[in-house]
C-alpha positions in Angstrom: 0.0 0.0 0.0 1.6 3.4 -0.7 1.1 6.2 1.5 -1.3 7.9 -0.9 -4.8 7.6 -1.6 -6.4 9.2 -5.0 -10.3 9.8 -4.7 -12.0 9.9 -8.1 -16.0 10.1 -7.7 -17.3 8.2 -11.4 -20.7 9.2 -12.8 -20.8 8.0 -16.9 -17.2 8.2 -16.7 -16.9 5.0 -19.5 -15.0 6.9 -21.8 -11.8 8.2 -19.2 -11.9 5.7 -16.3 -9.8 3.7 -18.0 -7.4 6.0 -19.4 -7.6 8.1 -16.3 -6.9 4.9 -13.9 -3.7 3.7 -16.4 -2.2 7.5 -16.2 -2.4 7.2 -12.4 -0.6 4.1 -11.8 2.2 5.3 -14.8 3.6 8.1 -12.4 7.1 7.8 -10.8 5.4 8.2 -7.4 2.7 5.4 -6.5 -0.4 6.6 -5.3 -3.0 3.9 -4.5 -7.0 5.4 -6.6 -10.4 4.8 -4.8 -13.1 5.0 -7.4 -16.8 6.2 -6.0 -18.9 5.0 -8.4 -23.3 6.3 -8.3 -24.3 3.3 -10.1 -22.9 4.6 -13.6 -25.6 2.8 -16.5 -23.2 3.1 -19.0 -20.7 0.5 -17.3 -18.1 2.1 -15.5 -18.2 0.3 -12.4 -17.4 -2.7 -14.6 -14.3 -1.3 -16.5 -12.9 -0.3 -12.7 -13.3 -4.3 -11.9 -11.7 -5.7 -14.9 -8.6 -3.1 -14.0 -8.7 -4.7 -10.4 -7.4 -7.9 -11.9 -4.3 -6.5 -13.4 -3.9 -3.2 -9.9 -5.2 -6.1 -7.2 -3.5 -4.0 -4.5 -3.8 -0.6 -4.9 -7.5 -0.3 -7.1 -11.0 0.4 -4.9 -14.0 0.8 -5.8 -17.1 1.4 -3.7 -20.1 1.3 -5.4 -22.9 3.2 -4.4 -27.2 2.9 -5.5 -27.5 6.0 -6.7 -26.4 9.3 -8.1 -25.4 11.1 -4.8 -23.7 13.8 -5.0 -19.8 14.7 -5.3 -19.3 16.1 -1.8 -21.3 12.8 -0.6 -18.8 10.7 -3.0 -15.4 12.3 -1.5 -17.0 12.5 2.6 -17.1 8.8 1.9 -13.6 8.3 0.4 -12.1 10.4 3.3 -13.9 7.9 6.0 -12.4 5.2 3.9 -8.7 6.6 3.5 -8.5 7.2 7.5 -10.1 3.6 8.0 -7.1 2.3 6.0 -4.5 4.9 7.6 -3.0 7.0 4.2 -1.3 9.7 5.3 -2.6 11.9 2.1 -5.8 12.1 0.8 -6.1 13.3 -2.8 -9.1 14.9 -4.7 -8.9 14.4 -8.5 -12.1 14.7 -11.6 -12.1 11.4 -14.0 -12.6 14.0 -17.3 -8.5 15.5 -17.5 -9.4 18.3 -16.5 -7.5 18.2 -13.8 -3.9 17.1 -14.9 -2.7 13.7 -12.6 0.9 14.3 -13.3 0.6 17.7 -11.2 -0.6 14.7 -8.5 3.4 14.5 -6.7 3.3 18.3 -7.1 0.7 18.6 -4.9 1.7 15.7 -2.8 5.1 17.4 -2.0 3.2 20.4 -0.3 1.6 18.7 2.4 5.5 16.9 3.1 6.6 20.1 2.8 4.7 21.3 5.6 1.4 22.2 3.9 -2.2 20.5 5.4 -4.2 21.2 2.6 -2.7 21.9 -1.4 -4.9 23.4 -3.8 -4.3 22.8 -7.5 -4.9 26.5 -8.0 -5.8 28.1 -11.5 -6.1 31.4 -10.5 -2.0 32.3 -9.1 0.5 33.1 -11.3 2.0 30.3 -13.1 -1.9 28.8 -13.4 -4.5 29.2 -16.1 -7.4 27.3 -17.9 -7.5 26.0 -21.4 -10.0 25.7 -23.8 -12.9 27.4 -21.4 -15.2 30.3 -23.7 -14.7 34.1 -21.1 -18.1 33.6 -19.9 -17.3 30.3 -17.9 -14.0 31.8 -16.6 -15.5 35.3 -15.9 -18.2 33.1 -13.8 -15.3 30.8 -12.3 -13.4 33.8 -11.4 -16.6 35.6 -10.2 -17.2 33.0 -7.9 -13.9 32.6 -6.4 -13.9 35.8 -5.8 -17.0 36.1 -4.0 -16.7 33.1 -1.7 -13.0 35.0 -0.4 -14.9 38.3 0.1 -17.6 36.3 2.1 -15.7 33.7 4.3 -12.4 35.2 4.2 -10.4 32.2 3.0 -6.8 33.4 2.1 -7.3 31.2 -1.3 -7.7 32.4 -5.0 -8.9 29.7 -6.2 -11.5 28.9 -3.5 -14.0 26.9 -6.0 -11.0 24.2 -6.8 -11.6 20.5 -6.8 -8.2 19.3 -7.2 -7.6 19.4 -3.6 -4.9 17.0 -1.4 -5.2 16.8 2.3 -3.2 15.7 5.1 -4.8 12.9 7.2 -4.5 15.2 10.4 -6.5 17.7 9.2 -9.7 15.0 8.2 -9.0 13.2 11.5 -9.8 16.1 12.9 -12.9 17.3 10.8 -16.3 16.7 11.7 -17.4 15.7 8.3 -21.3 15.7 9.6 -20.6 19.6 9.4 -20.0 19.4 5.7 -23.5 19.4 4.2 -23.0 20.7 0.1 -22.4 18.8 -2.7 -21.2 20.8 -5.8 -19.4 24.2 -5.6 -20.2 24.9 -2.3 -18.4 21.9 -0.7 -15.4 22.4 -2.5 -15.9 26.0 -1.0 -16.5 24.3 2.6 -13.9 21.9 2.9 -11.2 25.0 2.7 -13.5 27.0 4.8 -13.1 24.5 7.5 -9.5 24.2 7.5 -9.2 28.0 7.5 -11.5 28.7 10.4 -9.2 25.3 12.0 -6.2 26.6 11.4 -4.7 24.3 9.0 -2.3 25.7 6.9 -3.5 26.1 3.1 -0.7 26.5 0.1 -2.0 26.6 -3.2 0.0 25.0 -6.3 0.0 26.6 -9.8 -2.1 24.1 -12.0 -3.3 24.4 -15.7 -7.1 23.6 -15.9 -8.5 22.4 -19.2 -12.0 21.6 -20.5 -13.1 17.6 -20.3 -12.8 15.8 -23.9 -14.8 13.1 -23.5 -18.6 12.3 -21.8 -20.7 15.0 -20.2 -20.2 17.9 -17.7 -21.9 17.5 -14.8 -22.0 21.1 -14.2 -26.1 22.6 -13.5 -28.1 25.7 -12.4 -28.5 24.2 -9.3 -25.2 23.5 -8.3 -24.1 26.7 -9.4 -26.8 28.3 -6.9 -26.3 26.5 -4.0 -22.5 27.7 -4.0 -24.1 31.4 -4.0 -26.8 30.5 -1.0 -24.4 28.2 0.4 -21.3 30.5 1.5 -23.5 32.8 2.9 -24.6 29.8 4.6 -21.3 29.6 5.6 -20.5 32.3 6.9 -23.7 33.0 9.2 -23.3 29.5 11.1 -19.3 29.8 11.9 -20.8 32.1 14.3 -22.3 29.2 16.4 -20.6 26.4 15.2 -17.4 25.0 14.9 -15.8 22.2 12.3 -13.8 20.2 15.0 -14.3 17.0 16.3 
C-alpha cells in the first residue's frame, strides 16, 4: 500500500476511467486510486473491476445505489482513507481536466509542511485552457466572492483538485459538511481555515473535459451562492472540529 490515496467520484465516466486509472498508476510516485462510483448505466463500475485484476493492490472501488452527489462521494472516500491509515488524501475529476501528473506536485506540499494543497488556477503560473470568457468570468466571479464572504486566504476557493493531510480529516467533523457541488469544495477549505490548518495553493493548468458530459447545472451553481452565505452565518455558532 503506498502512503497515498487518490479519490476519483465516477458518474458515466466509461469513456476516461480507464485512461484516467492507467495515467495514475504510470507516475514515478505510487499513489494507490479509490473509485466512488453512483451506479454509472453506461458501465463504468465494470471497467474499474476488470482493471482490479491486473492493480489487485492498490485499485477500490465502492459502489454506491444512486447518483449522490460529489461532496457525498469524497465524505465517503475520506472515512475510507482514514479507515485504511493513508497519510494523504487526494481529490482528482475522472474527465483531465484536472492534470494527474501535477498529483506528486501537490503531494510534495503537504510533506513540505502544507495540510491542505490546492491545484490553484487562478496564481500566477496557473490558467485554464479551452474554457469560452463567460465560464472563466463566472469561475473567477465565484472565487472571488466566496474569499470576500468567508475570508479564505485562497484564490482559487472553487477548486476540486484538492490534497489533504490525514491530520486535518481526523480532525474534521465531516457531519458539518453538508453541500455537494461548488459549495463543498468551497466548505472543505472553509473548514481548515476557520481550524487553522495551513493552506498552500500549487500553480495548475485547468483544461476543459474531452470526452462524456459535464456534470455542471443551475443548481449547483446556486447552491455555492446561498451556500457561502450559509457559511459564513453559522461559523458564528458552530465550529468544524471533532
Amino acid at each position: 500500500m503506498n502512503d497515498t490515496l487518490v479519490i476519483i467520484p465516477t458518474y458515466n465516466e466509461q469513456d476516461n476511467i480507464v485512461s484516467m486509472i492507467e495515467k495514475v498508476f504510470s507516475l514515478e510516485q505510487g499513489f494507490d486510486l479509490l473509485i466512488i462510483d453512483d451506479n454509472s448505466p453506461d458501465g463504468t463500475a465494470d471497467l474499474v473491476k476488470n482493471l482490479q485484476k491486473k492493480y489487485t493492490e492498490n485499485l477500490h472501488l465502492i459502489q454506491r445505489e444512486g447518483k449522490l452527489g460529489l461532496g457525498t462521494a469524497y465524505i465517503k472516500g475520506f472515512k475510507w482513507a482514514l479507515n485504511h491509515s493513508y497519510q494523504y488524501i487526494c481529490e482528482l475529476d475522472c474527465d483531465f481536466s484536472h492534470n494527474p501528473e501535477d498529483l506528486p506536485r501537490l503531494r510534495k506540499a503537504l510533506i513540505d509542511g502544507a495540510d491542505v494543497a490546492v491545484g490553484s488556477r487562478y496564481i500566477a503560473g496557473g490558467g485554464v485552457h479551452n474554457w469560452p470568457k463567460r465560464r472563466i468570468l463566472l469561475s473567477r466571479g465565484a472565487s472571488i466572492y466566496a474569499r470576500l464572504i468567508t475570508g479564505i486566504p485562497v484564490q482559487d476557493t472553487t477548486a476540486g483538485f484538492v490534497c489533504y493531510k490525514k491530520e486535518f480529516l481526523e480532525n474534521l467533523n465531516m457531519d458539518k459538511i453538508v453541500f455537494k457541488g461548488y459549495a463543498f469544495q468551497i466548505q472543505m477549505k472553509f473548514a481548515a481555515y476557520l481550524m487553522g490548518f495551513k493552506i498552500v495553493e500549487i500553480p495548475i493548468w485547468f483544461k476543459d473535459r474531452e470526452e462524456g458530459v459535464s456534470k455542471m447545472s443551475s443548481n449547483i451553481i446556486q447552491e455555492a451562492i446561498l451556500g457561502v452565505l450559509k457559511l459564513r452565518w453559522n461559523a458564528f455558532f458552530e465550529s468544524y472540529k471533532k
